[in-house]
N, C-alpha and C positions, 0 to 999 in steps of 0.2 A: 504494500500500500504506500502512497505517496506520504513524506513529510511533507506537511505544509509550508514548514518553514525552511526549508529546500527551494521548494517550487514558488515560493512567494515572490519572486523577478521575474517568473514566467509567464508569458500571455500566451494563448492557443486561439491562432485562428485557422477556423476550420473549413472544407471546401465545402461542408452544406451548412446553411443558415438554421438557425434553432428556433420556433417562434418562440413570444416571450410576453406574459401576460403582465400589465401594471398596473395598480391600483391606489389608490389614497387608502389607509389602513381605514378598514372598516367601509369602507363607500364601494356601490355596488356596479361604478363604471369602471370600466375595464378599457385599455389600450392596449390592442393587440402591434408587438413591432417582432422584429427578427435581428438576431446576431451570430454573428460567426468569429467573435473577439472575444473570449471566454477566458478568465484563470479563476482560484479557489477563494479569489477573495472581491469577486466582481467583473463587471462585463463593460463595454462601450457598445450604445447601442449607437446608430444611423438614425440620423433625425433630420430632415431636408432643411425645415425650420427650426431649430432649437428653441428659439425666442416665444415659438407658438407652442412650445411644448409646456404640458399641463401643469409642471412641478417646480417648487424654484430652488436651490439648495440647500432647503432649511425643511424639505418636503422630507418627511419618511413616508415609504411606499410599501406596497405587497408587490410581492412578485414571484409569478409562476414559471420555471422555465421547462419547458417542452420536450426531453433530449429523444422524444420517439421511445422509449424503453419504461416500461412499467404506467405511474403517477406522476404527475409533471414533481419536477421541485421545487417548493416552497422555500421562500425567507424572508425576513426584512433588507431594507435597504435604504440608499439613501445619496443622493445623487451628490457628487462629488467636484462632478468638472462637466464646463460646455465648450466643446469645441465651435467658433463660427467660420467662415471661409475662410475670411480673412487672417486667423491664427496658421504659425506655423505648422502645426500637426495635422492639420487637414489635409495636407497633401499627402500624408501618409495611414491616417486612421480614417480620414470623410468626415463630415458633419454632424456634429452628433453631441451624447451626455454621455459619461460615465458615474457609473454605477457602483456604492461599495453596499458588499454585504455586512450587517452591523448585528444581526441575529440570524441562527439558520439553528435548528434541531440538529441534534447527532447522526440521526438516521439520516437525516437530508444534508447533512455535510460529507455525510461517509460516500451517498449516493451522488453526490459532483465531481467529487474526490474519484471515484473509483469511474467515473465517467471522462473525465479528462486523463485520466490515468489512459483509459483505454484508446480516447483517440490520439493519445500523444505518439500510439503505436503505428497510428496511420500514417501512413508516407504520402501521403497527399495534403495531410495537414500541416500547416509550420508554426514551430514555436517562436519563440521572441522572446530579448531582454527586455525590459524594460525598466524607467527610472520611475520607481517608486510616486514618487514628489508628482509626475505628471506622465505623458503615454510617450515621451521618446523611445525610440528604438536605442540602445546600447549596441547592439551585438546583430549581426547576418541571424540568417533562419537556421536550425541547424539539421 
């Protein structure tokens, strides 16, 4: 099983997209979006307009992620960073928010964990450094 605090530099982006269910905790509208920029401690979603997006970063969220295998996974969250065109990172990550996981159950940590585990195996997927603090890339895919 993966250390987390291993893999805590790593980002997995994957060559199929995940959908990804978001919510205001407790509200019963739901934003369906999709990601393929996955690690064990959050995601960057694609957002065309960020600005129009629902949450500001003081937003804690629900969130359902979809990996196709079993029950979607569950956690909290809580949006971290907005990339808009204009920022550096765009050219490399797209337009979009990032997302930190801030509560997730055991079962549902094991099951991302052992989920990313599994597609890091996939050679069609690439992983990535990346800089804590924000989404640079450090390091080539390996």
């Amino acid at each position: 099983m993966l250390d987390r605090e291993k893999r805590k530099g790593e980002r997995l982006i994957l060559e199929k997209k995940c959908p990804v269910v978001l919510a205001s905790i407790g509200s019963d509208v739901r934003y369906h979006l999709e990601t393929n920029n996955i690690s064990s401690y959050g995601f960057f979603l694609k957002f065309e307009n960020p600005d129009r997006f629902p949450f500001t970063k003081a937003s804690m969220m629900e969130v359902w992620l979809d990996t196709g295998k079993e029950e979607p996974i569950f956690f909290n969250a809580k949006m971290i960073r907005i990339i808009y065109e204009k920022d550096k990172d765009a050219s490399l990550w797209g337009v979009g928010i990032a997302i930190k996981i801030i509560q997730i159950s055991k079962d549902n940590d094991e099951r991302l964990r052992t989920y990313i585990e599994e597609e890091m195996e996939n050679t069609k997927n690439r992983v990535v450094h990346e800089d804590l603090m924000g989404l640079s890339i450090k390091a080539s895919s390996e």
